[in-house]
Each structure stands twice: as structure tokens, then as C-alpha cells.
N, C-alpha and C positions, 0 to 999 in steps of 0.2 A: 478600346484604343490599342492600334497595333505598336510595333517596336518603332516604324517608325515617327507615328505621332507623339512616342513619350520622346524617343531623342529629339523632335523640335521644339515639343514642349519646355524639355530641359535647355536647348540650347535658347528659346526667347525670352524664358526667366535671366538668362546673362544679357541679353541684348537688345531685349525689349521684342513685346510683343505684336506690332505689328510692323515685326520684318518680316518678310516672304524668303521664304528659299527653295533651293532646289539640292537634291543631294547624290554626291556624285563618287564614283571609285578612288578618286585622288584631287587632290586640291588644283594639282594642271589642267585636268578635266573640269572642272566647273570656272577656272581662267577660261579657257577656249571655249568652251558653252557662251560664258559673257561677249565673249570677243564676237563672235559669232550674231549671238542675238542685238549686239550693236550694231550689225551690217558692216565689220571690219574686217577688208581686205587688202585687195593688190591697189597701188598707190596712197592707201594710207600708213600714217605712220603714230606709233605708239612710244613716248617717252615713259623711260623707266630709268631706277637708279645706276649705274654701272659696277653694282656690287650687290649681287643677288646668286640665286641658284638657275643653273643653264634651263633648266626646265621653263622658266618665267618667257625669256627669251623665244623658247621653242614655240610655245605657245601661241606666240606675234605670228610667227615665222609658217606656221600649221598655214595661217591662215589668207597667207600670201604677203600680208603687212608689214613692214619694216620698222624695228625694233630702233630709238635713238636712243642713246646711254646717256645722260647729263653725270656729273660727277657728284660727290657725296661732302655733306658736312661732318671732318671728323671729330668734330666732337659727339657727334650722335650717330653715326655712321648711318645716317638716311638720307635721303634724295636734299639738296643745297636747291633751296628757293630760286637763286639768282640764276644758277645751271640748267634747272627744269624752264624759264623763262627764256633764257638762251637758245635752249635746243626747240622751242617753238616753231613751226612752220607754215605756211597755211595749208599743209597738209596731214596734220597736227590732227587727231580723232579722240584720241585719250590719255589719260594720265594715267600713270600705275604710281602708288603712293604707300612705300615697302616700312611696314612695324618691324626693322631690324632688331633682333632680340628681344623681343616686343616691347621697344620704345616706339610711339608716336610723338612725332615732331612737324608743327607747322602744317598740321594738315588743313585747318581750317583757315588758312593765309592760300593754302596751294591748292583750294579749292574752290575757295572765291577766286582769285586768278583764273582758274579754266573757265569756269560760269561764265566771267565776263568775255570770255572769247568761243563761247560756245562748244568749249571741249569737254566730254564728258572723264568724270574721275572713276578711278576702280582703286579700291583699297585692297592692298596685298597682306593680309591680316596670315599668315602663315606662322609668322612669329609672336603672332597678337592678341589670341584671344582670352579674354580676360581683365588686359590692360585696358586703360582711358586715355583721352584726349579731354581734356579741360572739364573731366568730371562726366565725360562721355563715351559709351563702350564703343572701341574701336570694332567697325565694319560697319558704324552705323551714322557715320560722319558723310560720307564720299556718296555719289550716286551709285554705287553696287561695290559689294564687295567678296572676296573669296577667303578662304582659311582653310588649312591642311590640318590635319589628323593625324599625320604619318609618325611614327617613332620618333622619340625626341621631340614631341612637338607639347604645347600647353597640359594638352590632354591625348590621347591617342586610341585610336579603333585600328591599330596596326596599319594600315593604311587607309585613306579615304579624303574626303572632301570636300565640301560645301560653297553654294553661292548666299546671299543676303543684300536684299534691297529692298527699301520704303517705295518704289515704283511700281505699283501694279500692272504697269502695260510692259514693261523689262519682266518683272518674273515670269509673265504670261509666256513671254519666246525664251526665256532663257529654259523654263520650262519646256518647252518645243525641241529645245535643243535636247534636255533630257529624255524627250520621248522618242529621240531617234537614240539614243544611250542602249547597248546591248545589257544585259544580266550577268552578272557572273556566274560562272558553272557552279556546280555542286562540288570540284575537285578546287577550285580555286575558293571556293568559301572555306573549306576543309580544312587545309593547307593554310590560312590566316587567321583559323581558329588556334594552330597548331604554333605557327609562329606566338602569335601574342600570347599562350602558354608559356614558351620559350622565353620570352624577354621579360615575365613577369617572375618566373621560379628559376630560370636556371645560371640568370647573367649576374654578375655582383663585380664591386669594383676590381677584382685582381685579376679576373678572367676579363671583364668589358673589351678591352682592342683585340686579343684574340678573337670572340666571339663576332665581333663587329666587321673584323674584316674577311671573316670566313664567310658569313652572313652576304658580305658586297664580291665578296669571289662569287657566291653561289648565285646572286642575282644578276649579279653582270650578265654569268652562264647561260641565263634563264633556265635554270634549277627549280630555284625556287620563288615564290613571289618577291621583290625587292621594290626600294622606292624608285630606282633609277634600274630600267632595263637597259643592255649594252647599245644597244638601236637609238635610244633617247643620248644616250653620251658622245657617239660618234657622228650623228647627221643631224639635220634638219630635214627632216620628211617623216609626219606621222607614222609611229607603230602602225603595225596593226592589233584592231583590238582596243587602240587608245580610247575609245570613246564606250566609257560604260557606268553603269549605276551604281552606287552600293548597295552594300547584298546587305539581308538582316541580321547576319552575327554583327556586320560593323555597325550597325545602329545599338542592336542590343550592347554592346560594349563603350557605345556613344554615351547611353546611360546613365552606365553606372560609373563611367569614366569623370565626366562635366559636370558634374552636381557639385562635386567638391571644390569646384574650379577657385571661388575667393579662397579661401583656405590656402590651397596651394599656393595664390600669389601672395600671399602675405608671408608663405613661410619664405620664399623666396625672395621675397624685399630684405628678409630682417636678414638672408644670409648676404645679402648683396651689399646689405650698409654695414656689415660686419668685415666684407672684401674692400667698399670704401674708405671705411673708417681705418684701414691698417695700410693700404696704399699712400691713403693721401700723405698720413704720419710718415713716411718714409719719402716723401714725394715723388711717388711713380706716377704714371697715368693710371686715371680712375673715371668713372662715369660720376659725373657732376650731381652733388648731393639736391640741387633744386629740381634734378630729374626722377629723382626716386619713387615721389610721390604716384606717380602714374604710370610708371614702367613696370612691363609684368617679368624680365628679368627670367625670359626662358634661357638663355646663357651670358653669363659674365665677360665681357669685350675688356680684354688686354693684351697691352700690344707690346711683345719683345723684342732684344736683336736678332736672335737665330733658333726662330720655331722649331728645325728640325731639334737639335740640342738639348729645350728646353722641353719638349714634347717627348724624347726618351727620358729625362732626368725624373720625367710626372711619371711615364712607364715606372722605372728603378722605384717607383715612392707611393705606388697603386695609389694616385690621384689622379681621376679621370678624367681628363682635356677636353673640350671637343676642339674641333677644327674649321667651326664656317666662320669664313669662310677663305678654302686653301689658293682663290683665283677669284678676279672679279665677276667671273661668271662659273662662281664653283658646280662641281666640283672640277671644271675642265684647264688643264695646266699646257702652258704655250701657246700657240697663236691662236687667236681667234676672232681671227680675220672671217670665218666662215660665216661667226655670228654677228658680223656687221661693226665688233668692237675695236675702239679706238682706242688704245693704251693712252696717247700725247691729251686726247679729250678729260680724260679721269683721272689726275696724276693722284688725288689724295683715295680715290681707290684701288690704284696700283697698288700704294705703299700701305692699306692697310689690308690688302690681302697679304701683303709679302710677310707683316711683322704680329698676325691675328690667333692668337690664341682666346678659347674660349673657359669662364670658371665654372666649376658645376654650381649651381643653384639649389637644385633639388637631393644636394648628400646631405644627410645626418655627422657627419664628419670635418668639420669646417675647421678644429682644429690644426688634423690631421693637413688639409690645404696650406693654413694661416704656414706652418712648419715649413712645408715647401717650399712656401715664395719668401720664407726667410730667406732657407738655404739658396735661392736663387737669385737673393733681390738684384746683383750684378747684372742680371740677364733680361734684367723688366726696365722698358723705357722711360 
């Protein structure tokens, strides 16, 4: 059995064994393989949340198809039932159905929904894997779905990314798609062996935003490998290059990465009801304790008055923030009009990109946080 049979191995032990997949350089890549093997292009249009990463977007866009934003419910900050029904058209192909910090919500309501209209679902499992949907691993709810690998994600092969669907006539092209996918070089496998070194030994909480933002100068650059090349952040017109497979260091790192994956969600629940349990006592916002159960809680969603502020005061106190996300189509900041987005259509994910700080989940130092947002509680909504 080669690297890649054990990484699908391991990943069907989480999601069951007879899903099919395809495995692909980055989780955008095996989005457009989908898009793709579904025959989606110019005049169809693809509903998504309007509170995602640009790349989801780009994706539609590759493929000549028009991207609708419906707005977000924020207490869950995922796609709002009534808003996905709204932006319905009869030109309407599919659904994109986003595990914000891998919470699923309503997917089995927004999936029936398309069924009966003959729209097919894609689940955007990027923040997902591991989490359930009513006792059900997410990506295996929807008629296909996709999940990213990249840094910060569930589990990570430094970059990469996967498709998953119970439809054997879908994996077959989606599959297709894969086989027109180039290989990565031998410098390019190298060089992501070198990184994921990097973020394994050399990063820790006092260095983290240094390192991170040296890290996205360098990728921007194209230096070095990053999740977002400068090309993906400023247009809409495929890299070059965007379409490629993964190589076998990211499977072999697929692994020994996913195996542990329950493990990690549970450590991450207990830190997450330990952020609940001291929010709600003070009555800030918190993610609703009937949610816990099934959330995999790759980042803690709280919402302050003045991110910037509150984002140096974590710096001054080496508690590590993150920031998804900084725009409703982060990480891109002012108009985006190019990506077809309507600010007036999404007003509750305007405002909760504006006021979105994320908690770590996966520190051993939970103390250390709980401190913080004492010293901060003025600043938490």
C-alpha cells in the first residue's frame, strides 16, 4: 500500500468508507475540479455564504460562473437558510454549504431544499473535518464535498486538498479533472517539506505573528510556497500552475497528521466550553452551548468593538489571535465589487467581519487567554 492509499485509508476511517476521493495540491483545487466535473460554467450561478475566503469565490469565477453571496446567520456565522432560498434563480447549479470554524448548521434542511429544486450541494468542509452534523461526518452529508489541509486547518500536510463524494459517476470526472492536474516539482515538494518543519519546531506563541506575517510577505512574493499567491489575491483569472495534484510528502504527512484527528476535537471542545463557560458568566458573546456538541472548533468566534486594539493588546500578552475572518471575502479589504459582492445584500456579514476576532483552541494555555479577556472584557461585545 503506497502513501497514498494509507492517507485515504486514514481519511475514510473518519468519514466512512465508501467515499470516493480525489486528492489535489490545495483544497481550491479540488473546489474547481468539482465545479468543473459538474459542467459549471458561464451562465450558471453558484450560491455561497458572503463570509468566506476569496479563494471560494475565485473558484466560481475560474470557471466563468457567477458567484451569489446570501448573507450569514450570526449566531453561527454560516450560510442563513432563508438567504440561500432568496438568492435562488433559475440559473441557480449549486450550493456551497461553508463549516465556519467547523460548525455545521442546517445542512440537512439546505440540502433537501436543493434536491427538490434540482440543485446540486457541495460542502465546503475546509473548517470541518472531523466535526458532525446530527451524528454525521461532515463532507459526507451534501452530494460532494471538499476540505483543505493548509496551515491552521483540522489537521495539515502544509498545504493541500481534497474532494469526497458517495457518487461514483461524480468521482469518476471529478477524477478526470485530476488527471489533467500537473505534479509538483521536486523543488516544490522540497521546499513544503522545509516549511512544515518550520511551523512544527520553530513557531511558538511569542514569535507566532512575526513569523506568520514574514511567512505571507514571502508568499505573496512568490518566494516561497504560501496558501495565497499574490495573483489569487489581486484578480480573478486562474494562476498559472493552479491545477495540480499532491505530491507524496503531503500525503505521507496526511498520515500521520489525521489519525489523531477525534483526539484533537475533543481537546478542542473542552477548551472551547472552558471560552463559553467564562463568556457567558460575564455576558459577552459566545457560541451557544447546544452547539458544542458537534462543533469541531478549529477557531473560537468572538466578536469585539475594535479588532485592531484588541489584536495588539493579544500581541503585548503572547496570546495568539487569529483573524478569519478580516472581510467578507477575506482576506481582501475594500471593495469588492470585482468579486461580484454586495455589502447592502450581507449586512450581518459585514458586521461580523468588521468586529471578528478568533480564540486559539488548540493552546495548552487557556489560562493564560481566560487573563486576557479579563483584562479586556470592556472590549468584548
Amino acid at each position: 500500500m503506497n502513501a497514498f492509499e494509507f492517507y485515504k485509508k486514514s481519511l475514510q476511517n473518519t468519514l466512512g468508507t465508501d467515499t470516493q476521493m480525489s486528492f489535489f495540491w490545495k483544497g481550491r483545487v479540488a473546489l474547481y475540479a468539482i465545479l468543473k466535473a459538474l459542467d459549471i460554467g458561464p451562465g450558471d450561478e453558484v450560491v455561497l455564504p458572503g463570509y468566506t475566503c476569496i479563494v471560494v469565490p475565485n473558484a466560481i469565477l475560474y470557471t466563468g460562473a457567477k458567484p451569489v453571496y446570501c448573507d450569514i446567520d450570526p449566531a453561527t456565522f454560516n450560510a442563513d437558510t432563508a438567504s440561500i432560498v432568496a438568492s435562488i434563480t433559475p440559473n441557480t447549479k449549486a450550493i456551497i454549504i461553508q463549516n465556519t470554524y467547523g460548525l455545521s448548521s442546517d445542512v440537512k434542511e439546505i440540502v433537501a431544499t436543493a434536491r427538490a429544486r434540482g440543485i446540486i450541494t457541495i460542502e465546503d468542509c475546509t473548517h470541518g473535518f472531523g466535526a458532525t452534523t446530527d451524528g454525521q461526518p461532515n463532507g459526507t452529508v451534501a452530494d460532494v464535498s471538499f476540505f483543505s489541509t493548509q496551515w491552521n486547518k483540522p489537521f495539515s500536510t502544509g498545504i493541500g486538498g481534497f474532494s469526497v463524494t458517495q457518487d461514483p459517476v461524480l468521482a469518476d470526472k471529478i477524477q478526470g479533472q485530476w488527471d489533467q492536474c500537473v505534479s509538483p516539482s521536486f523543488k516544490e515538494s522540497l521546499m513544503l517539506r522545509l516549511l512544515v518543519f518550520v511551523r512544527k519546531w520553530m513557531v511558538c506563541d511569542w514569535n507566532y505573528w512575526p513569523m506568520v506575517r514574514f511567512y505571507r510577505l514571502l508568499s505573496y512574493s512568490n518566494i516561497v510556497l504560501g496558501s495565497s499567491q499574490s495573483s489569487e489575491l489581486e484578480g480573478i483569472t486562474m494562476p498559472f500552475g493552479f491545477m495540480k495534484k499532491l505530491s507524496k510528502a503531503q500525503a505521507k504527512q496526511g498520515v500521520s497528521s489525521c489519525e489523531p484527528i477525534h483526539k484533537i476535537i475533543e481537546k478542542r471542545r473542552l477548551v472551547a466550553k472552558t471560552y463559553t463557560d467564562f463568556l457567558k458568566s460575564k455576558s459577552k458573546n459566545h457560541v451557544a452551548q447546544e452547539l458544542h456538541t458537534e462543533h469541531g472548533f478549529l477557531k473560537y468566534p468572538l466578536l469585539v468593538s475594535n479588532r485592531e486594539s484588541f489584536m495588539k493588546a493579544a500581541a503585548s500578552a503572547k496570546v495568539r489571535l487569529g483573524e478569519w475572518f478580516l472581510s467578507p471575502l477575506h482576506p481582501i479589504e475594500g471593495d469588492l465589487g470585482k468579486w461580484g459582492f454586495d455589502t447592502q445584500k450581507c449586512p450581518n456579514s459585514v458586521r461580523a467581519a468588521k468586529h471578528m476576532v478568533n480564540l486559539p483552541t488548540d493552546t495548552a494555555k487557556v489560562d493564560r487567554v481566560l487573563q486576557f479577556l479579563e483584562a479586556q472584557i470592556d472590549d468584548i461585545l
